[in-house]
C-alpha positions in Angstrom: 9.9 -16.4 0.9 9.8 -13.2 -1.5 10.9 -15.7 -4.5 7.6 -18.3 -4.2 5.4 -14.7 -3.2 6.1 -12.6 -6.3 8.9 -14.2 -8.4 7.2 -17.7 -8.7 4.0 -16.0 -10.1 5.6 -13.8 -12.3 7.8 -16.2 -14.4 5.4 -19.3 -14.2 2.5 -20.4 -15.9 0.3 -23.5 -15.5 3.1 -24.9 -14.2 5.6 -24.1 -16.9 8.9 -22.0 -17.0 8.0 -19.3 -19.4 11.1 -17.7 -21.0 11.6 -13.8 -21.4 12.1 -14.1 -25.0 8.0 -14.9 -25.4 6.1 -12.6 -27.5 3.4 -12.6 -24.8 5.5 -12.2 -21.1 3.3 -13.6 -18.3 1.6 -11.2 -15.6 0.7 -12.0 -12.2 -2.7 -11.6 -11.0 -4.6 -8.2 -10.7 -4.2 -8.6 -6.8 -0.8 -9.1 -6.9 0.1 -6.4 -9.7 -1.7 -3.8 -6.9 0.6 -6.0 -4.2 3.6 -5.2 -6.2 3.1 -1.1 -7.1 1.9 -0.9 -3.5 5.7 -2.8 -2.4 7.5 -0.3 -4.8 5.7 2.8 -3.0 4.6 3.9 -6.5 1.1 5.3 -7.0 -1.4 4.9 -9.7 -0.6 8.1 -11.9 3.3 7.3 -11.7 2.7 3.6 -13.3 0.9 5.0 -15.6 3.7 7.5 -16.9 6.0 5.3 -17.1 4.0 2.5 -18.8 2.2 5.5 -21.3 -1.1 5.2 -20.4 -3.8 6.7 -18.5 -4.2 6.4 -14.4 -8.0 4.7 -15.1 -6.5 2.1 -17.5 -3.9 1.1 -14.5 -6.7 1.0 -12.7 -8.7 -1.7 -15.0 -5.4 -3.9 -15.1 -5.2 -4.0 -11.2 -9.5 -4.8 -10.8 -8.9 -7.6 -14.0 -11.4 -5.6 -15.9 -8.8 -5.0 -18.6 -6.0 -6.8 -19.9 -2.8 -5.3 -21.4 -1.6 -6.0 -24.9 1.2 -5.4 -27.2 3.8 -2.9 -26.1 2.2 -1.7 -23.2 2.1 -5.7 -22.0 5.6 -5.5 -22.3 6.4 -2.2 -20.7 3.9 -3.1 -17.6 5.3 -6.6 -17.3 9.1 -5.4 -17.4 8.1 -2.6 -14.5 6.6 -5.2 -12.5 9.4 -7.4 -12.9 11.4 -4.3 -11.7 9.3 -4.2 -9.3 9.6 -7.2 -7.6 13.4 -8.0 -8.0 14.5 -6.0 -5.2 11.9 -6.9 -2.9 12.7 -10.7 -3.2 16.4 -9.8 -2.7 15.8 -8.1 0.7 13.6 -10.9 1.8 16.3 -13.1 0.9 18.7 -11.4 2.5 16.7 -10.3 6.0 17.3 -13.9 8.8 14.4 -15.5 9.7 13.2 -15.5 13.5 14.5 -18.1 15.8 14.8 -18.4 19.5 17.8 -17.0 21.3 20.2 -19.0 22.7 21.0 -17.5 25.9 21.2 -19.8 28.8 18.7 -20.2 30.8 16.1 -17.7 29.4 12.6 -18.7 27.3 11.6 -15.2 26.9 13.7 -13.5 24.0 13.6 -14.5 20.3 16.6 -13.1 17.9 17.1 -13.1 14.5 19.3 -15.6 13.1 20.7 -16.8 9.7 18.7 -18.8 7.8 19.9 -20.8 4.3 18.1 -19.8 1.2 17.2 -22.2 -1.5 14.9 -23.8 -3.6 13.3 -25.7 -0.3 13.0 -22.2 1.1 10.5 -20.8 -0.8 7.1 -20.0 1.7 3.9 -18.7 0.5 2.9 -15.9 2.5 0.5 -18.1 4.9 3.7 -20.6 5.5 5.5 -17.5 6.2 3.5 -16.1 8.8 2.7 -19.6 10.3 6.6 -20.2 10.8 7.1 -16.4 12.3 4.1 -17.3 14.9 5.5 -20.5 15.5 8.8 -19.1 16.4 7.7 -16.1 18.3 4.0 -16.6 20.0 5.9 -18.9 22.7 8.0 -16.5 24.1 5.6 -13.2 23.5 2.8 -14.5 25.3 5.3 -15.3 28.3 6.4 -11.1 28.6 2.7 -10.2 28.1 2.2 -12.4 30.8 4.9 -10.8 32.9 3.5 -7.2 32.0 -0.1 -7.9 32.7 0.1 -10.8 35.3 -2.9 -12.3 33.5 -2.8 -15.1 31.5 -6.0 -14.8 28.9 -4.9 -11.5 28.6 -1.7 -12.3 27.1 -2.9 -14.9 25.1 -5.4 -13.0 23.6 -2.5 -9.8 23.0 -0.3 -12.0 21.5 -3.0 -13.3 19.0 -4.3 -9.6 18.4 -1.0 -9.2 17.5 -0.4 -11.1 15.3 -4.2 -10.6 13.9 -2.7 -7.3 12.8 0.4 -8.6 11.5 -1.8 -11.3 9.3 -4.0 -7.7 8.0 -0.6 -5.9 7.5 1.8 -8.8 6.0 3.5 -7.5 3.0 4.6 -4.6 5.4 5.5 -6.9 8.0 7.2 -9.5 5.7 9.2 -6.0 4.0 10.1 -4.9 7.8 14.2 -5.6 9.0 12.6 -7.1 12.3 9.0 -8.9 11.9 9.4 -10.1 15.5 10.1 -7.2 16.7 7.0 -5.5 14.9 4.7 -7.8 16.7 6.2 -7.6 20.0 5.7 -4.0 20.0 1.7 -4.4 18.7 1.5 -7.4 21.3 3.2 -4.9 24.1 0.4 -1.9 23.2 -2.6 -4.7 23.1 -1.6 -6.2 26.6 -0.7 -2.4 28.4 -3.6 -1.3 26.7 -5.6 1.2 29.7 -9.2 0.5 27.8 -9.0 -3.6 29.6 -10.2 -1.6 32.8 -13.2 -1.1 31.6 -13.7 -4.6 30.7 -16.0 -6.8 33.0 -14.0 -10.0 32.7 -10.5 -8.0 34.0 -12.0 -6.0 36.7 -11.0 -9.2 39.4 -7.4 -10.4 39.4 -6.5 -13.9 38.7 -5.3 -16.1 41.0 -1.3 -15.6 41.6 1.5 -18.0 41.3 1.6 -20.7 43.6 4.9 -20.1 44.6 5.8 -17.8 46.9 8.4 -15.8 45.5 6.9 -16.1 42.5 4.2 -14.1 44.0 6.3 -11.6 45.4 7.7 -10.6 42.0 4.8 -10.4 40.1 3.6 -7.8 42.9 6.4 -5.9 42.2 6.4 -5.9 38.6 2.5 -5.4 38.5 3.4 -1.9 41.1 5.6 -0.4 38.2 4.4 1.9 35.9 3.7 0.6 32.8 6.3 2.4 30.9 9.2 1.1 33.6 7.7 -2.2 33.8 8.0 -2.4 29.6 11.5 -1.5 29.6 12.5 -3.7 32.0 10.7 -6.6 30.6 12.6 -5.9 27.4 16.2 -5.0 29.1 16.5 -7.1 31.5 14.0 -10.1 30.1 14.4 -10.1 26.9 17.9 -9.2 26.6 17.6 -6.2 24.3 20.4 -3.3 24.2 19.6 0.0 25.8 19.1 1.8 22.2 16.6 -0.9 20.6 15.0 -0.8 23.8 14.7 3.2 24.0 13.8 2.4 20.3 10.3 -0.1 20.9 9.3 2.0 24.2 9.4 5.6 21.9 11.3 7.0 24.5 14.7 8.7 24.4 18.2 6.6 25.2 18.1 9.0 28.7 14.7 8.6 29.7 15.0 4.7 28.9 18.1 4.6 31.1 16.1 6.5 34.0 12.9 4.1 33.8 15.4 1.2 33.6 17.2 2.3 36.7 14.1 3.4 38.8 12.9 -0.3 37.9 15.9 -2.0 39.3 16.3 -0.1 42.3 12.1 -0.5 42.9 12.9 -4.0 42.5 16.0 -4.7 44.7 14.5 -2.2 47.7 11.3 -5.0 47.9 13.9 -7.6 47.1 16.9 -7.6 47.7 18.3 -10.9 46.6 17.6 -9.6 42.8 19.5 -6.8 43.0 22.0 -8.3 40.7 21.1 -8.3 36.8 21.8 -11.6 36.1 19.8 -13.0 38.5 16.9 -10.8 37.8 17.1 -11.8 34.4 17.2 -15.9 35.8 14.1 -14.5 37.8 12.2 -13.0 35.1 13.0 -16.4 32.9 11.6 -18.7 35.6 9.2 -17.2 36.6 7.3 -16.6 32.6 8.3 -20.5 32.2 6.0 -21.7 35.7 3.0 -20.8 33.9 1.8 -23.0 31.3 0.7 -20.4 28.7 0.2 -22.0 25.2 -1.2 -19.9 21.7 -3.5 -20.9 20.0 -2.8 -22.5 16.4 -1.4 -20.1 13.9 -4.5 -21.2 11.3 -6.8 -20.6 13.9 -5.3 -17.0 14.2 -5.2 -15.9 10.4 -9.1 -17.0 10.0 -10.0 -15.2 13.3 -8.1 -12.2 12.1 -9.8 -12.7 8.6 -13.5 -12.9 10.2 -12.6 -9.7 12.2 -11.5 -7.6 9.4 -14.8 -8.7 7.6 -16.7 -7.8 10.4 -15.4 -4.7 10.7 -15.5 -3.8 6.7 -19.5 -5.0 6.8 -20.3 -2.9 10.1 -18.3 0.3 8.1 -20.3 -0.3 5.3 -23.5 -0.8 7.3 -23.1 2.6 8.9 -21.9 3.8 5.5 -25.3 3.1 3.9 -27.7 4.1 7.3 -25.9 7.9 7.3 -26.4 7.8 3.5 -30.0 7.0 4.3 -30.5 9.1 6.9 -29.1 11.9 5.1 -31.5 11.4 2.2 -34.6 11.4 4.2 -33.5 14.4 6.1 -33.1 16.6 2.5 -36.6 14.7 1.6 -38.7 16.0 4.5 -36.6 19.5 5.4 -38.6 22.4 4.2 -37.4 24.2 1.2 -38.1 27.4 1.9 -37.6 29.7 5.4 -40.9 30.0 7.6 -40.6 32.8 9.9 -41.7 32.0 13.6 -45.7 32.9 14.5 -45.3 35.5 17.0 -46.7 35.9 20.5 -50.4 37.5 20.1 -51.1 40.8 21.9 -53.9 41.8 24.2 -57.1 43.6 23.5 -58.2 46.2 25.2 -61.7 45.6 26.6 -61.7 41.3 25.7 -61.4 39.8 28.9 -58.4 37.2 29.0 -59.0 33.5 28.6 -59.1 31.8 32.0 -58.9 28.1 32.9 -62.4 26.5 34.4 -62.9 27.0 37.8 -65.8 26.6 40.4 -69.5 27.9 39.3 -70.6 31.0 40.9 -74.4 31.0 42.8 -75.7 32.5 39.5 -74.2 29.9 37.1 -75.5 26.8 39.7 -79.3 28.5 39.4 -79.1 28.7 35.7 -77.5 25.2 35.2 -80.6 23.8 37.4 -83.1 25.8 35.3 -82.3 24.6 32.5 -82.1 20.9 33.2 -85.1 21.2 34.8 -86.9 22.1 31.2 -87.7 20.4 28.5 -85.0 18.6 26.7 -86.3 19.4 23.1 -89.3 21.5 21.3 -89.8 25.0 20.7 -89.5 26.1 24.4 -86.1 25.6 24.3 -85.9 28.2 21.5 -88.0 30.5 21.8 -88.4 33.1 24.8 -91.7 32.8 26.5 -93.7 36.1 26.6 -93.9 38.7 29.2 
């Protein structure tokens, strides 16, 4: 996978072997140079020691706003060659996902060995198709047994794997890519925010059957941390340590949740008191539902049109706090204005009232004068005597 990813780019050109003896050595694209420094946990300012040259010229090289030449070309190229040598022989080494074979179960997925050749090299989209293809199956039956609803797991498992899409070259790097997104497909569907949701507020309609039913009662009455680690014990197969190790929980604290599971489970019934047949249970049970994923495609543009969402709507309230910012130093005064304070009474000025009711003297007045003439001199000067 690595090979095609980093190695293929590196050493080819147009279509061509190039040779390491060529006085120009080939260099992968600015995005995957920043792929590659970014694999190798280096930073900027430690390329750029090594290569002899500044952090902002590393910089240039990664954006393709400057291309290296001469010595430096060589030194760059040979530490991204460095660079990507022992990724590719991890990937090469680390077994590719494919179902367990455990009779009777469809739930668990294991890791098993997987040839490498020349017919094995994957681009990173082939890659993650094949790891969906292998694992959505399975993980949207245990979301299904966790949550009892069936768009919910669906739409975990794609979530899931949304994130593993955003996140590959950490997740193609990690020793157990299905386990990765199980765990991010196990927080999505035992999520506590889908309460709130309109849409999950009413159950679905329950399995048909009737014991069926009577499982998925008891599972769904478990806590959610019991009812994960029995899902993965007992369901998926996993050992008590890896299972300890995906819940975040202590081997003693697993082995208490696991046991209070079981016992809830064989009290209610008692015919699955036995592991095995729990586990048979668990299997059937997951398989009666016909829960199909959507097409890996369909997932990596969905998780593409999210993350751009999400980038535009950042920026967006980047730019409005910027503005808002900027119009708040514009209009705030520069300079402190002290408050205006209460005004005091004068002695002798009668306070301000509101307007009331006329008194007798005021109605007598009021009909004198509109009784007179509206305009002329009588109205201004006082008659005599």
């Amino acid at each position: 996978m690595c090979r095609s990813i980093y190695v293929y780019v590196l050493f080819r050109t147009e279509g061509r072997p190039v040779t390491t003896q060529s006085p120009a050595p080939p260099l992968p694209p600015p995005s995957e140079r920043r792929r590659l420094r970014e694999a190798g946990a280096l930073t900027r300012d430690q390329v750029a020691r090594r290569v002899g040259v500044s952090r902002n010229r590393v910089r240039k090289w990664e954006t393709g706003r400057a291309t290296p030449r001469g010595r430096q070309r060589d030194a760059y190229a040979k530490l991204l060659a460095s660079l990507a040598e022992p990724v590719c022989q991890k990937t090469e080494s680390r077994p590719e996902v494919t179902a367990r074979q455990r009779p009777g179960t469809t739930l668990a997925v294991d890791p098993a060995p997987r040839p490498v050749g020349d017919n094995s090299a994957l681009t990173p989209a082939q890659a993650f198709d094949a790891l969906y293809a292998f694992c959505a199956p399975a993980l949207v039956r245990q979301a299904y047994l966790l949550t009892g609803r069936r768009e919910l797991a669906r739409e975990s498992v794609e979530r899931a794997f949304q994130l593993a899409w955003q996140r590959w070259p950490e997740v193609a790097r990690d020793r157990d890519p299905a386990g990765w997104v199980r765990a991010a497909a196990y927080d999505c569907a035992l999520s506590p925010w889908h309460r709130f949701r309109p849409r999950y507020r009413h159950p679905e309609p329950p399995p048909p059957d009737a014991s069926d039913r009577a499982l998925m009662d008891v599972l769904l009455g478990l806590p959610p941390s019991y009812r994960r680690t029995l899902v993965l014990y007992d369901g998926v197969g996993l050992d008590l340590p890896e299972t300890a190790a995906e819940t975040e929980a202590s081997t003693s604290a697993t082995a208490h949740r696991l046991l209070h599971a079981r016992e809830t489970v064989a009290e209610r019934l008692p015919e699955l008191a036995d592991p095995a047949v729990l586990h048979r249970r668990l299997a059937e049970l997951a398989s009666t539902e016909r829960l199909r994923a959507a097409r890996p495609q369909v997932v990596r543009l969905d998780g593409e049109r999210r993350a751009r969402f999400w980038t535009r709507a950042a920026i967006a309230f980047t730019v409005a706090l910027i503005g808002t910012t900027a119009l708040t130093l514009r209009t705030a005064p520069t300079r402190y204005e002290p408050p205006v304070p209460p005004g005091d009474s004068v002695q002798g000025v009668p306070p301000r009232v509101a307007p009331g009711a006329l008194s007798e003297e005021e109605r007598k007045l009021r009909s004198k004068l509109r009784r007179e003439w509206r305009s002329g001199p009588e109205r201004l000067v006082p008659w005599p005597g």
